[in-house]
C-alpha positions as a Markdown table, in Angstrom:
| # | Residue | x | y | z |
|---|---|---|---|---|
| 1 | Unk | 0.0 | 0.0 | 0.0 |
| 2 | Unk | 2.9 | 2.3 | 0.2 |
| 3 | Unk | 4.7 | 4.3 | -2.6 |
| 4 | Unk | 6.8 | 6.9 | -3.4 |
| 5 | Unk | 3.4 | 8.7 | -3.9 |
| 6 | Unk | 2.5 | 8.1 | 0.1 |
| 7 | Unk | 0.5 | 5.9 | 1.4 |
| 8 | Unk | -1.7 | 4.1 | -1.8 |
| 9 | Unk | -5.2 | 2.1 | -1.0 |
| 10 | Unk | -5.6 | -1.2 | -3.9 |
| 11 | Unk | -6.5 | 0.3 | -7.1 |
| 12 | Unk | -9.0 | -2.0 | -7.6 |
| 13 | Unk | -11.8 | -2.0 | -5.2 |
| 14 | Unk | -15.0 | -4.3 | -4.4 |
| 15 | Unk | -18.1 | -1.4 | -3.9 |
| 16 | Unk | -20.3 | -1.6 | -1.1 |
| 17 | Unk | -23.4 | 0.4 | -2.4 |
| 18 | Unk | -25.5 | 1.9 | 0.3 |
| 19 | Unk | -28.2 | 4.8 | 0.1 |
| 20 | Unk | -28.3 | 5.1 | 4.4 |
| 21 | Unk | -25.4 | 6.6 | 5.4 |
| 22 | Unk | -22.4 | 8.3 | 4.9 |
| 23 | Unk | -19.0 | 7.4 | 5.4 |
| 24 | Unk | -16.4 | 10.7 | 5.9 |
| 25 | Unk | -12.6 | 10.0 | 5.9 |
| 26 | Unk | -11.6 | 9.4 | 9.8 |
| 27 | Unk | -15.0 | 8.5 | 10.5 |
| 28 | Unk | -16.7 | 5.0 | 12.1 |
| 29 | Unk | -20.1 | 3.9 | 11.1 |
| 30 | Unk | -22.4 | 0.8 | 11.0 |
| 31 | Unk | -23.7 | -0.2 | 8.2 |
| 32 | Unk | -26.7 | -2.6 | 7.7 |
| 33 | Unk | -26.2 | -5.6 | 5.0 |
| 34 | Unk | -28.8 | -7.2 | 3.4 |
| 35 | Unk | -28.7 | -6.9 | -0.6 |
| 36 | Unk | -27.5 | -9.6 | -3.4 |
| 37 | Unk | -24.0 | -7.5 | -4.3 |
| 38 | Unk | -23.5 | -6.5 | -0.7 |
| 39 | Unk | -24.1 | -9.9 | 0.8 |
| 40 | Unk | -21.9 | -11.4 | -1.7 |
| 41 | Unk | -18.9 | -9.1 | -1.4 |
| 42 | Unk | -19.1 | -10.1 | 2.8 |
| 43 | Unk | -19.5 | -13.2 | 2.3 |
| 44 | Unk | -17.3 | -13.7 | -0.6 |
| 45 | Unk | -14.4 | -10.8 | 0.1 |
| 46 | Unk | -14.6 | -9.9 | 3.7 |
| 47 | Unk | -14.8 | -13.5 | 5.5 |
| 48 | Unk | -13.0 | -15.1 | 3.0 |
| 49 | Unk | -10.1 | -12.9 | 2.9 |
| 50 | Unk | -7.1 | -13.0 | 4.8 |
| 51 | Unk | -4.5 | -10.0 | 4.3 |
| 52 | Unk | -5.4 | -6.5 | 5.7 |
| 53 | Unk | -6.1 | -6.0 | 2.0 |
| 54 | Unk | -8.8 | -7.6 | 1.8 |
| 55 | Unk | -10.8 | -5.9 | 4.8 |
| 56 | Unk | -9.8 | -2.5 | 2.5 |
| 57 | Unk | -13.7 | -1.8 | 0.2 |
| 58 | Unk | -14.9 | 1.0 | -1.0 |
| 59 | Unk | -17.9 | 2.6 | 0.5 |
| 60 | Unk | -20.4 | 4.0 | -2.5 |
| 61 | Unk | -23.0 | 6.8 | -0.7 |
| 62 | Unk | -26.1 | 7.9 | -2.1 |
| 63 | Unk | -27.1 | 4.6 | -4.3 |
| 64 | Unk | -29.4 | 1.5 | -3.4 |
| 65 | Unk | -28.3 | -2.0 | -4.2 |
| 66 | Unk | -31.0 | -3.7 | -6.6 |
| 67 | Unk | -33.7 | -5.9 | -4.8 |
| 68 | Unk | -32.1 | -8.6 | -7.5 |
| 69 | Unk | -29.1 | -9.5 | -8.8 |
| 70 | Unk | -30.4 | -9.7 | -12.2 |
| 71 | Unk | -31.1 | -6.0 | -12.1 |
| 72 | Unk | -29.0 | -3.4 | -13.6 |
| 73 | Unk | -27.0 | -1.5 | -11.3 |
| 74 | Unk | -28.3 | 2.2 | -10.8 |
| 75 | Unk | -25.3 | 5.6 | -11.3 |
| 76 | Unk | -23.1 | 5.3 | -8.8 |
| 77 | Unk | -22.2 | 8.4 | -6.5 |
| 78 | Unk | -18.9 | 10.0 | -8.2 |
| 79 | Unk | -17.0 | 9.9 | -4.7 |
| 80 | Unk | -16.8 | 6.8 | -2.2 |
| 81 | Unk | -14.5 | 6.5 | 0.7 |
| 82 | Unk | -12.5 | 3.9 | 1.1 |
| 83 | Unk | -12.7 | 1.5 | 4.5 |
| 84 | Unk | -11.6 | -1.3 | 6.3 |
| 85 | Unk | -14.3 | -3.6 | 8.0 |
| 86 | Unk | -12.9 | -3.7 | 11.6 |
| 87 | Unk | -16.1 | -5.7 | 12.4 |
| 88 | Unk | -18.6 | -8.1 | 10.4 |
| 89 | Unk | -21.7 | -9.5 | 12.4 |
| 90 | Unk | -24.0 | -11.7 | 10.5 |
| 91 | Unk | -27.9 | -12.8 | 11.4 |
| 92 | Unk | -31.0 | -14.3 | 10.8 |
| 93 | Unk | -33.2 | -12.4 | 12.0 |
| 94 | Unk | -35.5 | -10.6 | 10.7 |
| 95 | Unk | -34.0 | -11.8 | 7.3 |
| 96 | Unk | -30.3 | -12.8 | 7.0 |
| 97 | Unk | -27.9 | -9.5 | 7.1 |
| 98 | Unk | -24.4 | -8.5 | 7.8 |
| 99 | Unk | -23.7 | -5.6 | 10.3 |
| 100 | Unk | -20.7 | -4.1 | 9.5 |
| 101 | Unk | -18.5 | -1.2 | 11.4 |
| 102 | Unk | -16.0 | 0.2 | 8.9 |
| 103 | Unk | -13.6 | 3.2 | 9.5 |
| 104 | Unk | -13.2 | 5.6 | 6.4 |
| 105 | Unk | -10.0 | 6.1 | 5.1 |
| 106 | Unk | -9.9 | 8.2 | 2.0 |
| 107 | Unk | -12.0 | 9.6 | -0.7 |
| 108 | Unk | -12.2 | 7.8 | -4.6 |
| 109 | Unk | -13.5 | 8.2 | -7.6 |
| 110 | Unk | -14.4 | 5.7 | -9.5 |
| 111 | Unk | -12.6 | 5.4 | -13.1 |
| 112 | Unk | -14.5 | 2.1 | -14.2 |
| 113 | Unk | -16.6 | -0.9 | -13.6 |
| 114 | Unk | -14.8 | -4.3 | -13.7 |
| 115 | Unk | -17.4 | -6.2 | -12.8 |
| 116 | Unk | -21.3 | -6.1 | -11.4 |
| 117 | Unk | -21.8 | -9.7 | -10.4 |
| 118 | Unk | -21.4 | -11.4 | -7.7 |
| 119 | Unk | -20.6 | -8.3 | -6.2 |
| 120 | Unk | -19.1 | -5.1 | -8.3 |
| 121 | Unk | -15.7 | -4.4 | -8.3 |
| 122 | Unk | -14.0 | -1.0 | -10.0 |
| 123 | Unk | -10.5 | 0.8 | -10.8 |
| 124 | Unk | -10.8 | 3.3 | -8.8 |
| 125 | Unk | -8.3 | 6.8 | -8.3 |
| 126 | Unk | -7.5 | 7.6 | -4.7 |
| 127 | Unk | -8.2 | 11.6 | -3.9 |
| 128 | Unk | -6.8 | 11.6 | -0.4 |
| 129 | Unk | -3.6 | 11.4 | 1.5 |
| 130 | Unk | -3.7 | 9.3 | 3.8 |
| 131 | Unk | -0.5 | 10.6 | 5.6 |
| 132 | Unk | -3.0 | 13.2 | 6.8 |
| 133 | Unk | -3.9 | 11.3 | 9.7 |
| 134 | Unk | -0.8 | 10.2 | 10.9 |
| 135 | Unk | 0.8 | 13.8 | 10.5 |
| 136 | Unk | 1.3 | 15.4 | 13.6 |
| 137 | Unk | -1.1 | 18.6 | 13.9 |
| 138 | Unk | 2.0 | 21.3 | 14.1 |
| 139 | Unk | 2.7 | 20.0 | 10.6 |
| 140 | Unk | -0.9 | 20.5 | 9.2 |
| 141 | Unk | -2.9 | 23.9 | 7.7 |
| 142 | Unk | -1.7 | 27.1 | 10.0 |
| 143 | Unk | -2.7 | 30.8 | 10.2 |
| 144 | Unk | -0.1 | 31.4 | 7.7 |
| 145 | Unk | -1.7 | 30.0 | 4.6 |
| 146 | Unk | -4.0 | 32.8 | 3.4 |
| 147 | Unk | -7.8 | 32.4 | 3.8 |
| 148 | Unk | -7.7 | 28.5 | 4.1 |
| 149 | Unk | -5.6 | 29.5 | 7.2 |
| 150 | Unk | -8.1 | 31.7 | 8.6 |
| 151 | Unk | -10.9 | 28.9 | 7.8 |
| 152 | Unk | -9.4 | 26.5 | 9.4 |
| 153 | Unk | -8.0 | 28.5 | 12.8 |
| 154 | Unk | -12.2 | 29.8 | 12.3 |
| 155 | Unk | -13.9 | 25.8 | 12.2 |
| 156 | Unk | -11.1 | 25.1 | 15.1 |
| 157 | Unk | -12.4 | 27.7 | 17.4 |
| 158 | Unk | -16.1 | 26.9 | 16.8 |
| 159 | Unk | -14.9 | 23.2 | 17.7 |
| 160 | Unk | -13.2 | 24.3 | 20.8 |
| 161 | Unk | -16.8 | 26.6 | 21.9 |
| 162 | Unk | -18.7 | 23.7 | 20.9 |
| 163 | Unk | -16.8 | 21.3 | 23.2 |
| 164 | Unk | -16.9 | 23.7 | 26.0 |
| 165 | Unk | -20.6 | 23.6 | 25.9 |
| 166 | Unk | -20.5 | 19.4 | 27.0 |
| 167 | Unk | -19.5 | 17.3 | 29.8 |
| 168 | Unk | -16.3 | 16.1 | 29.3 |
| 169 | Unk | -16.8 | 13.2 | 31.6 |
| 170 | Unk | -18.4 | 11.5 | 28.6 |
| 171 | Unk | -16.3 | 9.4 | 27.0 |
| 172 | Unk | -17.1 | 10.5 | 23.3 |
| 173 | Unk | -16.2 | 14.1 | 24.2 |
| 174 | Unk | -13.2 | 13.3 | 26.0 |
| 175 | Unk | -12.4 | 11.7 | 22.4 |
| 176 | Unk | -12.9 | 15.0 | 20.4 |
| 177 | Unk | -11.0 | 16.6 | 22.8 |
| 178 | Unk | -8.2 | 14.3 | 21.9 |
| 179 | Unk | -8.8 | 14.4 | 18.1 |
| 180 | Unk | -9.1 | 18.2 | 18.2 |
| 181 | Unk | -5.3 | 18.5 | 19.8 |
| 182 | Unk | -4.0 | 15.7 | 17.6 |
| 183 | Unk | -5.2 | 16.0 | 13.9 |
| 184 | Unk | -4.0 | 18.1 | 11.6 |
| 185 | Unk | -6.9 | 20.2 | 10.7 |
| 186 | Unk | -7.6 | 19.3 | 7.6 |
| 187 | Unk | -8.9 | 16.1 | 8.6 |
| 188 | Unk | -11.6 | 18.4 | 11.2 |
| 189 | Unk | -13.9 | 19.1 | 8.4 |
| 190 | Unk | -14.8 | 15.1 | 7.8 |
| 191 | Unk | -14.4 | 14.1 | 11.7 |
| 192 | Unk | -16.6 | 16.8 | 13.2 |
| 193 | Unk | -19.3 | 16.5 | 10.4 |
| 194 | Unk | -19.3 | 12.5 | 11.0 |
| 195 | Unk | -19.7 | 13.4 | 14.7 |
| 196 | Unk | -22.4 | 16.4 | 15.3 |
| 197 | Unk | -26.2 | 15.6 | 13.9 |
| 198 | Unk | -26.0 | 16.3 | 10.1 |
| 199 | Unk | -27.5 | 14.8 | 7.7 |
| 200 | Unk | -27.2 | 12.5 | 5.0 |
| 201 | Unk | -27.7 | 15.3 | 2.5 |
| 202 | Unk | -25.3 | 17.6 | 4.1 |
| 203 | Unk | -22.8 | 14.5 | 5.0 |
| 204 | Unk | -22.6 | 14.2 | 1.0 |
| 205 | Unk | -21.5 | 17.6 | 0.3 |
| 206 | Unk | -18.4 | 17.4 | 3.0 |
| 207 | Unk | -17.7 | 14.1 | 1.2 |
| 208 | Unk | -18.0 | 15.9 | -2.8 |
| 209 | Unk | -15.7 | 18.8 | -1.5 |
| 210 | Unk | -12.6 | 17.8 | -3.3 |
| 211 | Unk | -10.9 | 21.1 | -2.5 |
| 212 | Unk | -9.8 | 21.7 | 1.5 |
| 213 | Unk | -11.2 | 25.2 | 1.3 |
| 214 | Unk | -14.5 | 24.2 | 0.0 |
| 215 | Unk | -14.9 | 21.3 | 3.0 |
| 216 | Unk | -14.0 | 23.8 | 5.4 |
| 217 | Unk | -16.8 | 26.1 | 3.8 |
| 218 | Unk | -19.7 | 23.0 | 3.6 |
| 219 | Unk | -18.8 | 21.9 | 7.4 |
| 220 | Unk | -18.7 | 25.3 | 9.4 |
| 221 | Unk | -22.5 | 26.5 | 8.9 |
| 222 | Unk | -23.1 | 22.9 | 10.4 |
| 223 | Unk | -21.2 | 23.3 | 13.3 |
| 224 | Unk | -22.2 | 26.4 | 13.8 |
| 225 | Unk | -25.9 | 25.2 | 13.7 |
| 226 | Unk | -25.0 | 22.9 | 16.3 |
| 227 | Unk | -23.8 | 25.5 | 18.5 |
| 228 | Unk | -26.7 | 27.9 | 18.4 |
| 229 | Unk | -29.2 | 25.2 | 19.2 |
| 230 | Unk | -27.2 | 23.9 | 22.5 |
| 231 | Unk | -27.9 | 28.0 | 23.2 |
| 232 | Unk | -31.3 | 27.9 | 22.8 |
| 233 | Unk | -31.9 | 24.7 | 24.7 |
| 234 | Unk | -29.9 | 25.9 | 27.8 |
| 235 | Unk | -31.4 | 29.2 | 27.5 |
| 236 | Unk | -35.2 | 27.5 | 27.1 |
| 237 | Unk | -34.7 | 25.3 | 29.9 |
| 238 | Unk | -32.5 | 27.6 | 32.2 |
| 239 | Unk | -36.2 | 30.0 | 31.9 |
| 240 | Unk | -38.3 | 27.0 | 33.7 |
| 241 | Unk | -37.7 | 26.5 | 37.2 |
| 242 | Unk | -39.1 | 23.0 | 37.1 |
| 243 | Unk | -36.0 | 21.9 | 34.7 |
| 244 | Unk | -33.8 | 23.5 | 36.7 |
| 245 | Unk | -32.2 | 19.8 | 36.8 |
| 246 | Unk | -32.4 | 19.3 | 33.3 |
| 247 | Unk | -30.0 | 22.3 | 32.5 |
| 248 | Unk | -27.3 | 20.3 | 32.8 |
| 249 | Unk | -28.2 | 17.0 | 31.2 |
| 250 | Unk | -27.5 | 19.2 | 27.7 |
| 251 | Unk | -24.0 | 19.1 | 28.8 |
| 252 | Unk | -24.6 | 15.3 | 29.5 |
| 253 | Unk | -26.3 | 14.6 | 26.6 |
| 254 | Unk | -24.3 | 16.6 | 24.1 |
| 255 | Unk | -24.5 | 16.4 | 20.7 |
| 256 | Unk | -22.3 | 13.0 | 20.3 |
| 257 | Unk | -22.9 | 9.8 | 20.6 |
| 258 | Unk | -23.4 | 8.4 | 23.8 |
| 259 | Unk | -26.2 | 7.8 | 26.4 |
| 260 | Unk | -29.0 | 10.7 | 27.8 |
| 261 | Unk | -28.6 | 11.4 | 31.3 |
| 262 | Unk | -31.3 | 12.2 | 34.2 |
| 263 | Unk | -30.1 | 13.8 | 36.7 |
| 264 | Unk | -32.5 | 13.1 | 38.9 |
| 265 | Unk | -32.1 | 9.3 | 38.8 |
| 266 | Unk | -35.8 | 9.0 | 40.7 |
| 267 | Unk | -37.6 | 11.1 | 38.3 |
| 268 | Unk | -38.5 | 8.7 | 36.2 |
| 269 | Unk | -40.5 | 9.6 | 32.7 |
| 270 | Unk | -44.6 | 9.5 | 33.7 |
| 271 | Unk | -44.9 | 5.6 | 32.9 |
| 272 | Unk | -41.4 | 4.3 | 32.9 |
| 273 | Unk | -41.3 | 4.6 | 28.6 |
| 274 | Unk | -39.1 | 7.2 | 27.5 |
| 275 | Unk | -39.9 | 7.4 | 24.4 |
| 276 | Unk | -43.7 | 7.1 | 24.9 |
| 277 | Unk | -43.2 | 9.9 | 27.1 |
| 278 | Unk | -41.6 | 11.9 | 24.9 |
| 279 | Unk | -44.3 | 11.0 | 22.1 |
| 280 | Unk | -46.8 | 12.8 | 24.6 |
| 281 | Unk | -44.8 | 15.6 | 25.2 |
| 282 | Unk | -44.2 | 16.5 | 21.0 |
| 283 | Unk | -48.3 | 16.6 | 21.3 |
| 284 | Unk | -48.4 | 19.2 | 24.0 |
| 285 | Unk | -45.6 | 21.1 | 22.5 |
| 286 | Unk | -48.3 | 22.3 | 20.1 |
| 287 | Unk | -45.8 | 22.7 | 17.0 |
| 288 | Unk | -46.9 | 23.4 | 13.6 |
| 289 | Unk | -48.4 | 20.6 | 11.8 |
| 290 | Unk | -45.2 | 20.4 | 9.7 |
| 291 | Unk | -42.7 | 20.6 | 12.4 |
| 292 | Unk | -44.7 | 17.9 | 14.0 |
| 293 | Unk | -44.6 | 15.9 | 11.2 |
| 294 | Unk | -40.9 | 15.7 | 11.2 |
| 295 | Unk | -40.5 | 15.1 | 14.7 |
| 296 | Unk | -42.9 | 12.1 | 14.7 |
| 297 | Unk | -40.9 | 10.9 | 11.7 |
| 298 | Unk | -37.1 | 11.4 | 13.7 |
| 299 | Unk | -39.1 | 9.7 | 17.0 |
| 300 | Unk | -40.0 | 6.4 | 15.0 |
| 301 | Unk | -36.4 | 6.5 | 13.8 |
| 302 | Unk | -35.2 | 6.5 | 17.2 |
| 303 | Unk | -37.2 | 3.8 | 18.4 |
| 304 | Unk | -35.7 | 1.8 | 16.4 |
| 305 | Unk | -32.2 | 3.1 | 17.3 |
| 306 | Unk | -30.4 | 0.8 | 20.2 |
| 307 | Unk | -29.0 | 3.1 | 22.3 |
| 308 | Unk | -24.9 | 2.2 | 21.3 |
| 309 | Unk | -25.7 | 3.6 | 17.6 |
| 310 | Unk | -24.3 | 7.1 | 16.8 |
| 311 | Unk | -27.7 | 8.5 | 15.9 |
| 312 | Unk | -29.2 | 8.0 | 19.1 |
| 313 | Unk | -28.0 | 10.6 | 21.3 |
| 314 | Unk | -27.9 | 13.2 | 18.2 |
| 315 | Unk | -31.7 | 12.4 | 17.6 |
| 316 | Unk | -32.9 | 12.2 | 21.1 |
| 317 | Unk | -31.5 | 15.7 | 21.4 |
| 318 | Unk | -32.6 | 17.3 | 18.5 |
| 319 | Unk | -36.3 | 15.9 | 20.0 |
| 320 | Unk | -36.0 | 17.5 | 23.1 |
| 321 | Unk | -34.8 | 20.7 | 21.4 |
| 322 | Unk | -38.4 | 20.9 | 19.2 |
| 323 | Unk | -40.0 | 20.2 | 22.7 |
| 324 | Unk | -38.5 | 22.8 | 25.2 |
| 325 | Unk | -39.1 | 25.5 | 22.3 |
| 326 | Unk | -42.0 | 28.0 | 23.1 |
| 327 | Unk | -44.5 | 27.3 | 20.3 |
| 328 | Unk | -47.3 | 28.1 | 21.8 |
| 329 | Unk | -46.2 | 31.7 | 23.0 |
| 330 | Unk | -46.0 | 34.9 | 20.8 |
| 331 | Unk | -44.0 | 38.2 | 22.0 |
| 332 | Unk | -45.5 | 41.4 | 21.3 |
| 333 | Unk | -43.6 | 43.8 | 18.5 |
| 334 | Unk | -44.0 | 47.6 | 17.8 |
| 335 | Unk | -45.8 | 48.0 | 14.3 |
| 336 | Unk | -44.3 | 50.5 | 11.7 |
């Protein structure tokens, strides 16, 4: 894999075609197997192989695998990341499918189809370095390199705010701590936008942005976002004196991954069911029928989430955001 180029991923690699997620460079995610191609390239590739090689796919965004085999494969996404499967779990139930956790390594394009069937394999170009993260972060982007400078020092002290708003007792912030102070910083722009609630849609423009400056430019509005809405949920709840508790649990929860806390451990939700509880509480909110809609769509989601997933903490809090916001109360303005 090495050459006088750097650090080279196989130039021909099998495609694992998935329209649910998003794999970013430095990233981890789960991924959910249970297609023709994609089963085939586990069972064929990954539990078959046995070099470090063969654990390397590439990771195609944005593009369903047929029902059938016999079915023509759709347009692939121009960009994938590349990945090695750290963890393959297979079951039965409710159908047969493969879980797999695979950590992002680069970005690809793909230059041609070798194959479709059993699974599809392509030539593919590598766009990435992956030097990048093994590069000490004194040796990465500084304040000396013109705008990109100034973008990155900018997305690095939103980062830093944004950390400073959650408990670093969790483990997964304690992590981005750790990342932030030991990544160059052109590897933020992927890591922080696999790590705060984006989504798909946005994920996919991080991943497209070939150019350093223009990932610095997709990610910051999104971290940005993320910041503004931890200060209106600690300003909404810090206003009622009956979630005086609650305040900090923002800090607890976060916007990571990880697990909600109540810090009153006897204040259970009304019938035990958190979600159910929660359900009741989107009603009251008394939301716009639109807003409503969408929260009732993310809740669904999220009981379907086991806690471990990424998602989970990301979606929980973006649920009790909608709640704690006043929708029911209006402020009087001067008219002109």
């Amino acid at each position: 894999m090495a050459s006088g180029d750097g650090i080279q991923i196989p130039s021909r690699l099998p495609l694992l075609l998935t329209h649910e997620g998003v794999l970013l460079p430095g990233s981890t995610v789960r991924f959910s197997v249970d297609s023709p191609r994609n089963m085939q390239l586990v069972s064929q590739r990954l539990l078959k192989g046995t070099s470090l090689k063969s654990t390397i796919i590439g990771v195609i965004p944005n593009t369903r695998d047929p029902e059938q085999d016999t079915d023509d494969l759709p347009s692939l996404h121009k960009i994938g990341t590349a990945g090695i499967a750290v963890q393959v779990v297979g079951s039965n139930w409710p159908k047969p499918h493969y879980t797999l956790l695979i950590t992002g390594l680069c970005r690809f394009s793909v230059t041609s189809l070798l194959k479709e069937r059993p699974f599809v394999l392509a030539e593919v170009e590598q766009l990435d370095k992956l030097e990048q993260y093994m590069t000490p972060a004194s040796e990465g982007v500084t304040a000396e390199d013109g705008e990109l400078g100034k973008l990155s020092h900018k997305f690095y002290q939103a980062a830093v705010q944004l950390l400073g708003m959650l408990d670093m007792s969790l483990p997964v912030v304690a992590k981005f701590r750790r990342l932030l102070d030991s990544l160059p910083r052109e590897t933020l722009p992927d890591v922080v936008a696999s790590m705060i609630r984006t989504s798909n849609k946005e994920k996919l423009q991080v991943l497209d942005a070939l150019s350093l400056e223009e990932r610095f430019k997709k990610a910051l509005p999104m971290l940005t976002r993320q910041i503004e809405g931890l200060k209106l949920l600690q300003k909404t709840r810090k206003k009622s004196p009956d979630n005086e508790k609650t305040v900090l649990s923002v800090r607890k929860g976060g916007v990571f991954p990880g697990q909600q806390f109540n810090l009153d451990e006897e204040d259970e939700d009304e019938d035990g069911d958190d979600t159910a509880a929660l359900e009741r509480k989107l009603y009251r909110a008394k939301m716009p029928e639109a807003a409503l809609k969408v929260c009732l769509k993310e809740l669904k989601r999220l009981k379907k989430m086991p806690q471990s997933m990424p998602e989970f903490a990301l979606t929980r809090n973006y649920l009790d955001l909608m709640v704690e916001l006043p929708w029911s109360k209006s402020t009087k303005g001067k008219r002109s």
